[in-house]
N, C-alpha and C positions, 0 to 999 in steps of 0.2 A: 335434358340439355341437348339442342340439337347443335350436330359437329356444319359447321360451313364450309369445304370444302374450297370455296373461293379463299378465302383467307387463309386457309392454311397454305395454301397454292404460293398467295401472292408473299407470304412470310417466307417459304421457303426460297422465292427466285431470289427476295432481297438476302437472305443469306448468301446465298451464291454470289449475287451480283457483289457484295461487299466483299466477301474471301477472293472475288478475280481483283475486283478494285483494287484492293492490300497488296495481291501480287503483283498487278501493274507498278504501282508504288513502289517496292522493294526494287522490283526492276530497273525502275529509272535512279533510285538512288545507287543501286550496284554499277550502271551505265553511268552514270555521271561519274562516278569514281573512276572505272576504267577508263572515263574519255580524258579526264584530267590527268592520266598517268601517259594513254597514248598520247596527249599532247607535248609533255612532259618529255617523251621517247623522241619525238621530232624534234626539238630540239637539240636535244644531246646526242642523235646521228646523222651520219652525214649521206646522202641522198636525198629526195623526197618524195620520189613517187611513188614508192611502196607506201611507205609509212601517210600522206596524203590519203591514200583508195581506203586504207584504214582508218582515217579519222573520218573521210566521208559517210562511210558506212555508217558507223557508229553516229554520228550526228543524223542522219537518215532514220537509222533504228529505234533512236529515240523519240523523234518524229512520231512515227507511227506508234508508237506506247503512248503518246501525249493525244492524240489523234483517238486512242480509243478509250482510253481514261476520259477523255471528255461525252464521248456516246453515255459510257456508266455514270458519269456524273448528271449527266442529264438525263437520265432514266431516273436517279432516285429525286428529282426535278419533280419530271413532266410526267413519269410512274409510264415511261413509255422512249422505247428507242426513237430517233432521229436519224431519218436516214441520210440526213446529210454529213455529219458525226462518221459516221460507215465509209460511206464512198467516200471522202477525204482520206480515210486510213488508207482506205484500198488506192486510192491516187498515189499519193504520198508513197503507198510501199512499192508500186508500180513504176514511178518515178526509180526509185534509191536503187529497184532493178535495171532499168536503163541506165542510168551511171554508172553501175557497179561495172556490165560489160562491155560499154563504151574505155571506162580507166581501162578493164584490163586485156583491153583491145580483143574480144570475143564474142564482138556482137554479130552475130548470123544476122544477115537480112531478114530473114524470115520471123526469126524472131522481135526482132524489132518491128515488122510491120503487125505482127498476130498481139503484140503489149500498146503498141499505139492501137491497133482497132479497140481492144478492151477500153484502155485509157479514153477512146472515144464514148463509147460505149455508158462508162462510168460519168460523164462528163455531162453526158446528157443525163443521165439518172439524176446527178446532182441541182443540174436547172430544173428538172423536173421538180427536184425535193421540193428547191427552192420556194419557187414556183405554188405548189401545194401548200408549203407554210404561209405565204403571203396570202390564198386564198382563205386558207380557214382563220387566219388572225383574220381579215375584212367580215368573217360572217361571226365570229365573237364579237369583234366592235359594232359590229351596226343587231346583232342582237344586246347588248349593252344598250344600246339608243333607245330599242324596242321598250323594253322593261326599265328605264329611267323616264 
């Protein structure tokens, strides 16, 4: 009986990939719970700008969990990341940092222009991804043509 080496490979990533899944999962239903309660708290006290930079966040957070649950989901798909899936998470949480120190009024210049370069940076990746998925769906389709 010879052992493959490839498959026990790719069994064990889908192991993994599924126990992060599950966690992401748990995570969002634990954040959704806390954000119904933070919500819940804005009402029943009086200011809002605290209690707002907190719900932002939290709605942001979750963002980025939904953002990278769909990369996994579509790995157990495509049996292959996406790096468009990626750089969204990494947008998205790069974003929810710029808000977070804009609310609480502690945004350095510097910092904010070194998150915008990144943010650039990322933005071109994602055209790029784009871009590369549009090209290999055109040579799947017109090899589909080939062999029909």
């Amino acid at each position: 009986m010879k052992i493959d080496i490839k498959d026990i490979f790719n069994k064990v990533v889908s192991v993994v990939f599924v126990v992060i899944l599950l966690a992401i999962i748990l995570a969002l239903f634990i954040g959704v719970g806390k954000l119904s309660v933070s919500i819940w708290q804005t009402f029943t006290t009086t200011g809002i700008t605290g209690k707002y930079l907190n719900l932002i966040t939290d709605i942001l957070t979750l963002f980025v969990l939904v953002e990278l649950s769909k990369s996994l989901v579509d790995y157990f798909n495509e049996n292959r990341l996406r790096m468009i899936f990626i750089v969204d998470a990494g947008i998205v949480f790069l974003i929810r940092e710029i808000m977070i120190m804009v609310f609480q009024h502690n945004a350095d210049p510097s910092d904010i222009y070194a998150i915008s370069a990144l943010l650039l940076v990322l933005t071109i990746l994602r055209i790029g991804s784009i871009m590369m998925f549009h090209h290999e769906l055109r040579i799947v389709r017109s090899s589909e043509k080939l062999n029909h």
